[in-house]
SEZA-250362 format. One record per residue (C-alpha): residue in three letters; x negated, y negated, z. Coordinates in steps of 0.5 Angstrom, whole numbers, plus 500, padded with zeros to 3 digits. Layout:
N
ALAXYZ;...
This chain:
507
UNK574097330;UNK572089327;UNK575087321;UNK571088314;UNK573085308;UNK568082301;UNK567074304;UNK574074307;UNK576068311;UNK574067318;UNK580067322;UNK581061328;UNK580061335;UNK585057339;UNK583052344;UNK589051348;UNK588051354;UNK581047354;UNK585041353;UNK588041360;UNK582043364;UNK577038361;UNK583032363;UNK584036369;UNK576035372;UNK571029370;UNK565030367;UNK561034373;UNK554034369;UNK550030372;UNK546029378;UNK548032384;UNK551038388;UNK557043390;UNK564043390;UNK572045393;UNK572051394;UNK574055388;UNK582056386;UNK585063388;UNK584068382;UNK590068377;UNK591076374;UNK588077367;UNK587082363;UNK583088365;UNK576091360;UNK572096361;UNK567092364;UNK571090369;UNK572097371;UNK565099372;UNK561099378;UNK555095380;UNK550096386;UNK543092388;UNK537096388;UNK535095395;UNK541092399;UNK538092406;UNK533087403;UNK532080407;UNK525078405;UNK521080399;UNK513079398;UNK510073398;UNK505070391;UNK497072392;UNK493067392;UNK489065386;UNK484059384;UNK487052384;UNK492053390;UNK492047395;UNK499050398;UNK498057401;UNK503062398;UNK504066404;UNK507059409;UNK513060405;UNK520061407;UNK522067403;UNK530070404;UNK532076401;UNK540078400;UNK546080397;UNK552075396;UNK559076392;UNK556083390;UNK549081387;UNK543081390;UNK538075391;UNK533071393;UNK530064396;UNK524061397;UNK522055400;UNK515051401;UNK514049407;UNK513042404;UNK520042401;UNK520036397;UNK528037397;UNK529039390;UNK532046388;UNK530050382;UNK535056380;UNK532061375;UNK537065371;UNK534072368;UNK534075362;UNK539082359;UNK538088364;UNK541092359;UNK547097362;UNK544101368;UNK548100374;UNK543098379;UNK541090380;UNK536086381;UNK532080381;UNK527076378;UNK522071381;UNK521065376;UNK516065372;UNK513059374;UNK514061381;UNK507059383;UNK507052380;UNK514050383;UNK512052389;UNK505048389;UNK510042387;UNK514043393;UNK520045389;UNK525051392;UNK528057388;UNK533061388;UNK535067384;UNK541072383;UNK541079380;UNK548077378;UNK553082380;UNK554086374;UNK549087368;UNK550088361;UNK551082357;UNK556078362;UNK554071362;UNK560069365;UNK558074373;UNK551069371;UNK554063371;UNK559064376;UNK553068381;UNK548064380;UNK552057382;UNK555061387;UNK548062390;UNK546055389;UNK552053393;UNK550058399;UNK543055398;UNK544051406;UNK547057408;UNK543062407;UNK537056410;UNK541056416;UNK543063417;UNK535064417;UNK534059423;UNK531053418;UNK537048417;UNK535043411;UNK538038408;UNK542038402;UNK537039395;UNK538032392;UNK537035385;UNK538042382;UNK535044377;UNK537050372;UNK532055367;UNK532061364;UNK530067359;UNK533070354;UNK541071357;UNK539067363;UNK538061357;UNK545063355;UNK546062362;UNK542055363;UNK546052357;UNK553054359;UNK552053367;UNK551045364;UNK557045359;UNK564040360;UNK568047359;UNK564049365;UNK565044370;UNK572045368;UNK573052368;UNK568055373;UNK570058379;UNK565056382;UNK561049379;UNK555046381;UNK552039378;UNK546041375;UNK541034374;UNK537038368;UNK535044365;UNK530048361;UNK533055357;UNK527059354;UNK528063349;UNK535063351;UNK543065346;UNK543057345;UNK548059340;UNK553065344;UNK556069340;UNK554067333;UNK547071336;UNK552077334;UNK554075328;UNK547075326;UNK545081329;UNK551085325;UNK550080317;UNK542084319;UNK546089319;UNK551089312;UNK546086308;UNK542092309;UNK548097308;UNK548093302;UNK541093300;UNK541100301;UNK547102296;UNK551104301;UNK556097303;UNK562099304;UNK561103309;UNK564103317;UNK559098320;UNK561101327;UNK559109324;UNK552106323;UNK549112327;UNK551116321;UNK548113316;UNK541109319;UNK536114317;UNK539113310;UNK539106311;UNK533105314;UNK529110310;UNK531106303;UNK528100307;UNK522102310;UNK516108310;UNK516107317;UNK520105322;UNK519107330;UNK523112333;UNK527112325;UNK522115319;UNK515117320;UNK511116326;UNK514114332;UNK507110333;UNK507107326;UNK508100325;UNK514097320;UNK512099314;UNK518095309;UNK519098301;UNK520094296;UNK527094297;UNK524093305;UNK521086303;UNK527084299;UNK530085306;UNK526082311;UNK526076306;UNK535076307;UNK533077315;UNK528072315;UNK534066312;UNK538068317;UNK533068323;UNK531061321;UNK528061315;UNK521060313;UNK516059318;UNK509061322;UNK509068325;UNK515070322;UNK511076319;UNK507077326;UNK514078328;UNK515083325;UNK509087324;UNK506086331;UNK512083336;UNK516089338;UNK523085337;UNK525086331;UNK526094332;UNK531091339;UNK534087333;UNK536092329;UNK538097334;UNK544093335;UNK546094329;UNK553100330;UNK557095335;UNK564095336;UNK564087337;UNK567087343;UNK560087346;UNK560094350;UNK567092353;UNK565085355;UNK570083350;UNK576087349;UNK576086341;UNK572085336;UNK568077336;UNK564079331;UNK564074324;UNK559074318;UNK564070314;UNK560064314;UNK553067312;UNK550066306;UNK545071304;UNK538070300;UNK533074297;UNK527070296;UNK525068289;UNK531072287;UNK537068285;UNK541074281;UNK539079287;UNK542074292;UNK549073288;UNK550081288;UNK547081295;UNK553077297;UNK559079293;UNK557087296;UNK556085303;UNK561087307;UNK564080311;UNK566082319;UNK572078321;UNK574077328;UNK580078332;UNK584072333;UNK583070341;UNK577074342;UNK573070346;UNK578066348;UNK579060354;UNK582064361;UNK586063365;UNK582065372;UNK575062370;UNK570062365;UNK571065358;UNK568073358;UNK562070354;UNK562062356;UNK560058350;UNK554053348;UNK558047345;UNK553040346;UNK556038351;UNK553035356;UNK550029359;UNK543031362;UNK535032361;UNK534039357;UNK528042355;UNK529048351;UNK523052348;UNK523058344;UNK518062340;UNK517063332;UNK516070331;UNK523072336;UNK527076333;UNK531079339;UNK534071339;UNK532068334;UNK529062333;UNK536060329;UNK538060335;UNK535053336;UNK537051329;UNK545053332;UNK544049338;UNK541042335;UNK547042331;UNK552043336;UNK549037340;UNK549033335;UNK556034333;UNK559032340;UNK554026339;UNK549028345;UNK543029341;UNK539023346;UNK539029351;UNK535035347;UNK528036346;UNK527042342;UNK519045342;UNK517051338;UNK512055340;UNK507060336;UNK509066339;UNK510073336;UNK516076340;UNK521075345;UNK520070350;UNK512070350;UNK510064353;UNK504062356;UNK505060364;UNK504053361;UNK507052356;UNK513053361;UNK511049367;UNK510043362;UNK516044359;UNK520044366;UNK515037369;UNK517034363;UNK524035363;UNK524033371;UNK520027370;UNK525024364;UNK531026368;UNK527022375;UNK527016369;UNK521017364;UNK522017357;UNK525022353;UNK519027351;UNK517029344;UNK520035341;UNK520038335;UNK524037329;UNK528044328;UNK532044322;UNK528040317;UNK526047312;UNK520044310;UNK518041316;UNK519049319;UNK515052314;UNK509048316;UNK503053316;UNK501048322;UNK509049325;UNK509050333;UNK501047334;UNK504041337;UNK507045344;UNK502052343;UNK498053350;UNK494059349;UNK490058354;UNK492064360;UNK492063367;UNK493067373;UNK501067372;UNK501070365;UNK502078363;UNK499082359;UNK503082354;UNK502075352;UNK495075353;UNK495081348;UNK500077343;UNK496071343;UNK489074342;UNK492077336;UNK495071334;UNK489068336;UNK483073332;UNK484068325;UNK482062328;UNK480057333;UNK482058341;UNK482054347;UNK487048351;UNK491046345;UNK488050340;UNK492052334;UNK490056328;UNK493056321;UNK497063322;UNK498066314;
């Protein structure tokens, strides 16, 4: 159960071990390819995740379909190589134009939640790379539920075995000259770890990646549950009830939620009623706002339409320990500082009331046969990266970002991010192209462009703009794009102008 006491003091993790890694292993982050064989395994402790049992959704699998044609393709989608397969237990797939321009983008998917079945996700911009004559390559990963690390070590591993598998398949190619890495949500937690000097020094498995483009992504780890568990106490709080164990959460939601809210799907009132806050409520999204990310566009349409905020707050009765991903509690709210909008008596009393969670020592710490159970994010890394991530998130918000910025900049690597907002109402709602330009801009910097412009993430006023996220917002839909986003931006849209580059004012 994760320690609870009023505004304690955080306790350390130790680093011990990180010291002789990192002097053991060069700064592997650049451009370039494989490695040694990984070291034989060193005997660990043993979670629950260990023990549970992972299996691909259709094993047998050694191809899978080919991309329908649309209008604008100059390469046919059907004169592909496609590979399906299973490697170290997780399925994956490959996909190689037949005018390979010797690049390898590996794509990393999001959270798929606790089943036990694997599966595989196509890129997102899976048509344009292909047009472009880039490679892709995609692991299910071998086990699901939040385990970045089975990311990481799977999805390097899958690039390592790319010539392999092309081999296997009787079409030999050369070694890629670059790889590339992106992903969505927990893969964007995947891409800014796989780039990291504490990866390059403890992986199992290492590849050099030339530059990557997290979407969306956990760019801050495990500080995402630290602010899914202070949403949770200031609510507690607000709602009378403070003290309460915040892992018995389950006794006390509808209480809560009620006290907070008129409607609330699948909790009070309709299950097809919007959120609908009280006034307490309002004070409360206020609180959830500040830690999020504080003022910005789309925010309200976050909540209101964008279908994140309810997977937020059904996080709240965690144990810490990431449902056995970790074997104790590494949840810390102790450096959150909670505000009530135009409410400064309110705030004080918020925070003297609200329960602090404080971690287990060693938690999330350094391990002796690879990888830590949840890989950090800590800014260092030498290479171009693109991370873009939407306004109205809630699920990962854009915090998030805000997060990253400041950890690169403290280890002195701020020249090698560029962050863009974009205005969108929930998690990961981009537009096909606002993807395929971040990732042609990060690939022509990384090929000796200039570094592209980004946006400023943590000047307040500058977040707060009315105009926030025009600049990177295409809101025009092509052929890629899925009915949800499409229904997203059309709401967000209906105020305003629309069109390429089109940005209305979004109250």
């Amino acid at each position: 159960m994760p320690s609870t006491a009023h505004r304690a003091s955080a306790v350390p993790s130790s680093l011990r071990l990180l010291t002789a890694a990192l002097a053991a292993s060069a700064l592997l982050v650049a451009c370039g390819g494989g490695s040694d064989d990984p070291p034989a395994p060193v005997a660990e402790d043993t979670r629950p995740q260990d023990t549970r049992t992972f299996t691909p959704a259709d094993a047998t699998a050694t191809t899978f379909a080919a991309m329908a044609a649309a209008p604008g393709d100059t390469v046919a989608m059907s004169s592909t190589s496609r590979w399906a397969g299973v490697l170290n237990g997780a399925a994956y797939r490959v996909e190689v134009p037949a005018n390979w321009n010797g690049r390898l983008v590996m794509y990393a998917h999001g959270f798929r939640g606790t089943i036990p079945n694997l599966t595989v996700s196509d890129p997102t911009i899976r048509r344009w790379l292909i047009q472009q004559g880039y490679a892709w390559a995609a692991s299910s990963y071998s086990r699901n539920y939040y385990d970045v690390r089975a990311g990481v070590e799977d999805t390097n591993a899958l690039a390592l075995a790319f010539n392999d598998i092309a081999t296997r398949n009787s079409r030999p190619l050369a070694a890629p000259t670059r790889t590339y890495i992106m992903g969505h949500s927990m893969g964007g937690h995947i891409a800014g770890a796989a780039i990291e000097a504490e990866a390059a020094a403890t992986a199992r498995n290492k590849v050099n990646y030339a530059g990557a483009v997290p979407l969306c992504g956990v760019m801050g780890d495990t500080e995402l549950f630290n602010q899914f568990a202070a949403m949770q106490v200031s609510a507690q709080a607000l709602a009378g009830v403070p003290a309460y164990p915040t892992n018995r959460f389950a006794d006390i939601r509808t209480l809560v939620t009620s006290n907070l809210f008129s409607s609330f799907p699948g909790i009070v009132g309709a299950a097809n009623a919007p959120i609908t806050p009280t006034a307490n409520g309002l004070r409360y999204l206020s609180v959830v706002k500040n830690i999020t990310g504080g003022e910005r566009p789309l925010f309200n349409q976050g909540i209101a339409y964008g279908g994140s905020f309810p997977s937020a707050y059904g996080t709240f009765g965690s144990d810490g320990t990431l449902d056995g991903v970790l074997l104790a509690n590494v949840l810390d709210t102790t450096g959150i500082t909670y505000r009530i909008d135009n409410d400064a008596a309110g705030s004080t009393a918020l925070n003297a009331s609200a329960l602090d969670i404080t971690p287990a020592a060693d938690a999330n710490r350094l391990r002796r046969d690879g990888l830590r159970w949840v890989p950090k994010v800590n800014g260092e890394f030498r290479i171009p990266v693109v991370s873009l991530h939407t306004l109205g998130d809630l699920f990962v918000p854009f915090s998030m970002q805000q997060v990253y910025r400041q950890r690169v900049e403290a280890k002195g690597n701020g020249q090698w991010l560029v962050q863009r907002a974009i205005r969108g109402a929930s998690h990961c709602d981009f537009t096909v192209a606002e993807q395929v330009e971040a990732f042609r801009d990060m690939v022509a910097w990384e090929q000796g462009g200039a570094r592209p412009a980004g946006d400023d993430v943590l000047t307040a006023a500058t977040v707060a703009a009315p105009t926030y996220g025009c600049t990177w917002t295409r809101n025009t839909l092509g052929p890629d794009d899925t009915p949800t986003v499409s229904f997203l931006r059309g709401l967000i849209t209906s105020t305003g102008p629309t069109g390429a580059g089109a940005c209305p004012v979004t109250p």
